[in-house]
N, C-alpha and C positions, 0 to 999 in steps of 0.2 A: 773537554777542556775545563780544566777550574775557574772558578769565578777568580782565585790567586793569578793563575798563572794569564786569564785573560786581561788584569790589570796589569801585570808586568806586560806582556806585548804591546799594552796601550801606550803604556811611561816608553818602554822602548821605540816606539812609533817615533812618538812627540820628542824625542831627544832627538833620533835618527833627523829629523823632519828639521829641527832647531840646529845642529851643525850644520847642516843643507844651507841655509838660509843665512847663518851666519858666512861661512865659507862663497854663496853667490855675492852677498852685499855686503861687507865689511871694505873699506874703502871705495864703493863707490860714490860717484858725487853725484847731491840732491839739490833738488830744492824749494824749502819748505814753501806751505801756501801766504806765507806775511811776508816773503821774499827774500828772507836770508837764506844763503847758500851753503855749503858744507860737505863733509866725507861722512858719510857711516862709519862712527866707532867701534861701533858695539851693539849686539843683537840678543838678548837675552829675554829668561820669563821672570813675570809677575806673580804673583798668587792673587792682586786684584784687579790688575788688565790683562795678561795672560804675554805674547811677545811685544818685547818692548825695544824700539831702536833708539839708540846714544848718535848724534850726530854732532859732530865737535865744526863748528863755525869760528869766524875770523874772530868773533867776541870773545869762543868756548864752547861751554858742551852745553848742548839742546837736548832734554830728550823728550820723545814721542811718545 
């Protein structure tokens, strides 16, 4: 295997893995540890935290 083609399996890992994840938790309800409550938004990556959850509260959108 290419050092190419073993990066593409990795990127396709980490998406496969990131739909997963958004598809488990996108609407479900949380609640953060300062005790505001809410739904998962949104589940997405960073390039400086890496996955990141949006969680929209009675105020708005919190994210994680």
């Amino acid at each position: 295997m290419s050092v190419a083609s073993t990066g593409d399996a990795r990127a396709m890992n980490i998406l496969r893995e990131l739909n997963e994840a958004e598809a488990e938790l996108v609407g479900k309800t949380v609640v953060l540890t300062d005790g505001k409550a809410g739904t998962i938004d949104r589940v997405f990556l960073d390039d400086e935290h890496g996955l990141r959850i949006s969680v929209m509260t009675v105020a708005g959108r919190f994210r994680r």
